[in-house]
N, C-alpha and C positions, 0 to 999 in steps of 0.2 A: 369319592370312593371309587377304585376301581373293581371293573368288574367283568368277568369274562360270563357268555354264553356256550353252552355245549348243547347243542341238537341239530340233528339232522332232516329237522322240516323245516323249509324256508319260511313256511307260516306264522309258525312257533317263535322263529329268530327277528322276524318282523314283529311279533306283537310285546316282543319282549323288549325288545330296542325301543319303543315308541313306548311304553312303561316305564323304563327305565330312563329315556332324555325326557321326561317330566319335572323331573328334581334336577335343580342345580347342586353342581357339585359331584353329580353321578357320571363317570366315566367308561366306556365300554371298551375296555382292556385288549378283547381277543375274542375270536371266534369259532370254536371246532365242532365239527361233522360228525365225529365220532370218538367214543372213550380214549381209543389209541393216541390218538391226536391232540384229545385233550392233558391228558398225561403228559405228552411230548413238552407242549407248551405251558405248560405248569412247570417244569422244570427250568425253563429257557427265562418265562416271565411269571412270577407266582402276583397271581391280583390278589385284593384285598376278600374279596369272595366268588363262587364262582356259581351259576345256575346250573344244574346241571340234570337233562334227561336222565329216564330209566333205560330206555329199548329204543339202544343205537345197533347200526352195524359193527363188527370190524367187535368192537368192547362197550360191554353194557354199564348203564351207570354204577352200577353197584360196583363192578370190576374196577372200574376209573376212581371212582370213589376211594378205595381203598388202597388203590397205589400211588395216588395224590397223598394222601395223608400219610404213605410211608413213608414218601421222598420228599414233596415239597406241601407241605400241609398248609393250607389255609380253610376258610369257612367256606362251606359248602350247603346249598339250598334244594333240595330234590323239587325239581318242575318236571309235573309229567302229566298227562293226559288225563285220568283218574287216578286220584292219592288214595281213593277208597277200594277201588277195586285190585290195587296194588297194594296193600296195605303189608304182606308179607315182605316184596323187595324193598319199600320203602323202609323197615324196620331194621333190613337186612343193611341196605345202606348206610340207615344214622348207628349200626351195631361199629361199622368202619368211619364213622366221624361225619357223618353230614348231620350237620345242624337243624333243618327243620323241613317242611315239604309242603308242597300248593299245587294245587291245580294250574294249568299252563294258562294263560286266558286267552279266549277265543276271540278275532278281533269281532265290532258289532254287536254282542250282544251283554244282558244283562249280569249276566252270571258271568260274561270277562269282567266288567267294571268291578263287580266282588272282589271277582280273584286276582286283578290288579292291583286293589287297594291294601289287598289282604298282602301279597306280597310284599309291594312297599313300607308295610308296615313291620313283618319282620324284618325285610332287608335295614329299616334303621332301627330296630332292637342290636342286630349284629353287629351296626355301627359303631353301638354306644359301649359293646362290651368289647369290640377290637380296639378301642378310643378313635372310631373315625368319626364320628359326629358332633357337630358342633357341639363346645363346652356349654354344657348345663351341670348345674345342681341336681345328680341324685340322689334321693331321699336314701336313709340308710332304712333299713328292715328296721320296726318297732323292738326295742328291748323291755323285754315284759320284766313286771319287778317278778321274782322269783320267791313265793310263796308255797305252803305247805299246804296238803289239803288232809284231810281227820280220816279221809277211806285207809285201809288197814291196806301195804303193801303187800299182803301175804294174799289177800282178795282178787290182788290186779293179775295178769295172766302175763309170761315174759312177755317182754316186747321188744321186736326189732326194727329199726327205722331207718330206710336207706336212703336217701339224697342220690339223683346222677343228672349226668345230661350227655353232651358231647361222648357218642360213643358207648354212653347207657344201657341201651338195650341187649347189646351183645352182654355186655358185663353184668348184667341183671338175670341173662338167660344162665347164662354160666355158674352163677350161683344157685340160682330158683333148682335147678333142673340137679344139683349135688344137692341137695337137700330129702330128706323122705318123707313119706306122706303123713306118717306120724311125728311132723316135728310140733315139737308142744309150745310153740310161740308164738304171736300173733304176729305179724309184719303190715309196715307200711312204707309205700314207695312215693317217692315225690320225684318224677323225671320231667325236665324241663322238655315238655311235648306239648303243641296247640292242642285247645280241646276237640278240634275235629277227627284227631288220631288217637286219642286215650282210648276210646272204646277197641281198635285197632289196635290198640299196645295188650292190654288187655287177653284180647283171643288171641295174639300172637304169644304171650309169655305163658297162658293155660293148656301151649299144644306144648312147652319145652317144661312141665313141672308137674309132679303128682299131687302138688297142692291145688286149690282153689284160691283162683285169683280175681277179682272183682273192682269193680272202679267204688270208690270211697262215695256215697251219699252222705247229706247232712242228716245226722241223728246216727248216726254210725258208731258200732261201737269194737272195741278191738277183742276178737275172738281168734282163740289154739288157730293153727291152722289157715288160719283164711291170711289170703294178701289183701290188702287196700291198695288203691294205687290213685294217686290225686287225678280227678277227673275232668278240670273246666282248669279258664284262664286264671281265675283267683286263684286266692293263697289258701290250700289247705291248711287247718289250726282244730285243735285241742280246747274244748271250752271247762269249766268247771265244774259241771256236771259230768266229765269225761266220754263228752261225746262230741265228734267228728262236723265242724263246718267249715264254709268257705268265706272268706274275707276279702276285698279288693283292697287294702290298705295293707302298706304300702302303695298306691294307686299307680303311680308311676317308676316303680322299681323295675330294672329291665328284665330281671329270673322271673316268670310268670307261670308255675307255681311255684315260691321261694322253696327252697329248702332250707334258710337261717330261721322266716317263720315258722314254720312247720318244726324243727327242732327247737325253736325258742320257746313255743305252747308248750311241747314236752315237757322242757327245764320246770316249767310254771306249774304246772298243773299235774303231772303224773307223778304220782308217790310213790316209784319205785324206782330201782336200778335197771337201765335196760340197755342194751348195744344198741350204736349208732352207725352208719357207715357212709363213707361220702366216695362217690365214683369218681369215675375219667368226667370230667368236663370242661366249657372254658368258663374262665372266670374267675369269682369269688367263691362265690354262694354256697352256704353250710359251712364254711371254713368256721365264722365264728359261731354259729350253732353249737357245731360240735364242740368246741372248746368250752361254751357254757354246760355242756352236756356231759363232759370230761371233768369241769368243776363239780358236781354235782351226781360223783360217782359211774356214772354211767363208764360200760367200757366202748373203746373209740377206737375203730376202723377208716385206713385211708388207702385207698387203691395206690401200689406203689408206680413209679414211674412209666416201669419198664412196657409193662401193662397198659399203660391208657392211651387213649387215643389223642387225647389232648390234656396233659397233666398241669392243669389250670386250679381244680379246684382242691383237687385233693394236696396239690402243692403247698398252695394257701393255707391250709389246715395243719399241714405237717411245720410250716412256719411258726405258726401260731404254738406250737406242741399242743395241737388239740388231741392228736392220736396216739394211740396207747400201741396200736400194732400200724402196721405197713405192709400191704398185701397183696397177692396177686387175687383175680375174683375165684378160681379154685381154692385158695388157701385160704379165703377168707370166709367160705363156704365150711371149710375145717372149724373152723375157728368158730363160727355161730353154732354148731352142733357141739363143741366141744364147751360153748358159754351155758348151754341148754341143760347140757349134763351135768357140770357143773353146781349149777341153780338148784339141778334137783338132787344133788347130792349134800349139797348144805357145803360144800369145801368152797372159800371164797378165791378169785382168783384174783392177779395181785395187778396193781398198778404202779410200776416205777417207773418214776418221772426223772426225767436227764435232766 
C-alpha cells in the first residue's frame, strides 16, 4: 500500500515512517512540509492514502484536505497532535473527505505504542475497503429474517435514519441545521467514525442544529426530536422490545458501525414506515439496508453524485434501485420535512419504481 506523509515536524515524519515500515507491504509514497505541497503532489502522484496534519504552514490540513479530494481524491487519515482538542477541525476535515483521525505518536512512550497500533489498524480497515489488503473472506452484515412485531404503528413516533461516512459530517450538518426545532421525528445517525470522536461528532453537529443531538446508549429509545447518533465501534441495532443496542457481529465487517445492520434491525423489527438516507461515503455499506428498507415501504434517500465527497455508497444503493429520491443534502433536508408533513397529513406519498 502506498502511502504519503504530510507534516511539518521532522518528529512526527520520523515516527510515522518507523510505524508505517513495520508492515510489509507498506510503501512510503512521498513526503510534504506543507498542504500546498501536499496538494501539488497528489496531483503529480496520487497514493493509495495519505497521513495527513491539521496545522502546517503555507495550507492547513483541512485546506489540503479538501483540494486533494477535489482534484485528485484518495483516502485520507487526519494525524495530528490532539484529535480531541481539535475535534472541530478535524470534523471540519472528514466534512471534505478525510476518512478518519489519531493522534500522531510520540516516539518512546506508552501512549505512541497505542496510537501506533490504533493507527495501523485503521490504516488496514482502509485497505480492505480500497481492495488493498490482502484477499480475505469478508463476512457479509447479518440478514435478519423480517418479522412483524403486534405494537400499533400509529404508537411509534416518525422515524428517520441516516447512514454516512466519507464526507459525512458536512452532509449531516447541512441537513441537521435545515431542519427546525419542532421537527416531529425521531432521527438516527450511524456515521462511520471511531468511537474516540463520536462524543466529538456529537457537540460538533448540536452547535449546527436547533435540535438535540445525543450519542445512542443501550436501552435507548426513539423520541420527536432528539438525534441518536451511534456511539462505540459496534454495530448499532434495534432489538424487539424497540430499544437501542450495540452488537459486535458482524466481528470482522470493515464499516464499524455498519449502517446495512442498523437499517437491517429497522426492516426487522420497527412496525412502521419511516425514511432512510444513505450519505457520501466509500464503500458499500447501507446500499443493501436501504433497499430492504425500500422493500418494506419505507421511503429511500441517496445523496446524489454531484454532492459527495466520495460517491461510493450511495452509488451502490442507487444500483441496487434502493432509492426512491437522489439528492443534494439541502434537498434532502426538503424532502424529510416535506415526509413529516406528509405523515401528519394522512396524504401518502408515492413510490414509483423505474
Amino acid at each position: 500500500m502506498r502511502i504519503a506523509i504530510v507534516n511539518d515536524t521532522a518528529m512526527a515524519i520520523e515516527a510515522l515512517k518507523r510505524v508505517l515500515l513495520t508492515v510489509p507491504g507498506h510503501e512510503i509514497s512521498w513526503i510534504a512540509r506543507d498542504g500546498t505541497e501536499a496538494v501539488a503532489r497528489c496531483a503529480r502522484d496520487t497514493p493509495d492514502l495519505i497521513l495527513m496534519d491539521l496545522f502546517m504552514p503555507v495550507m492547513d490540513g483541512v485546506e489540503a484536505t479538501r483540494q486533494i479530494m477535489k482534484q485528485s481524491p484518495c483516502a485520507i487519515i487526519i494525524v495530528t497532535a490532539s484529535v480531541s482538542k481539535n475535534a472541530g477541525k478535524v470534523f471540519e476535515a472528514m466534512g471534505y473527505g478525510a476518512r478518519d483521525a489519531v493522534n500522531v505518536p510520540i516516539l518512546g512512550t506508552q501512549e505512541s505504542s497505542d496510537s501506533a497500533q490504533l493507527l495501523l489498524t485503521k490504516i488496514a480497515t482502509i485497505a480492505k475497503l480500497i481492495g488493498k489488503s490482502s484477499p480475505t473472506s469478508t463476512p457479509k452484515p447479518q440478514t435478519a429474517k423480517l418479522t412483524s412485531l403486534s405494537t400499533h404503528s400509529t404508537l411509534l413516533p416518525p422515524l428517520v435514519a441516516i447512514g454516512s461516512s466519507t464526507g459525512g459530517p458536512k452532509a449531516l450538518a447541512a441537513i441537521l441545521s435545515r431542519l427546525p426545532a419542532n421537527f416531529g421525528a425521531a432521527i438516527a445517525i450511524v456515521q462511520h467514525v471511531d468511537m474516540q470522536f463520536s462524543a466529538g461528532l456529537v457537540d460538533w453537529l448540536n452547535q449546527q442544529t436547533a435540535l438535540t443531538v445525543q450519542l445512542a446508549t443501550v436501552g435507548d429509545r426513539f423520541e420527536k426530536g432528539i438525534v441518536l447518533v451511534a456511539g462505540t465501534n459496534d454495530h448499532l441495532s434495534l432489538h424487539s422490545d424497540l430499544t437501542l443496542h450495540y452488537t459486535k457481529e458482524p466481528i470482522d465487517y470493515p464499516y464499524r458501525p455498519s449502517v446495512d445492520v442498523f437499517f437491517k434491525s429497522l426492516a426487522q423489527y420497527w412496525n412502521a414506515k419511516g425514511t432512510a438516507v444513505l450519505l457520501t461515503g466509500m464503500g458499500q455499506d447501507g446500499a443493501q439496508g436501504l433497499s430492504v428498507l425500500r422493500s418494506r415501504g419505507w421511503h429511500t434517500i441517496a445523496q446524489d453524485e454531484k454532492s459527495s465527497v466520495v460517491y461510493g455508497m450511495p452509488k451502490a444503493a442507487v444500483q441496487l434501485n434502493a432509492a426512491v429520491e437522489i439528492l443534494p443534502p439541502e434537498a434532502i433536508a426538503t424532502s424529510l420535512i416535506q415526509q413529516i408533513m406528509f405523515r401528519k397529513s394522512g396524504i401518502p406519498k408515492s413510490d414509483t419504481r423505474k
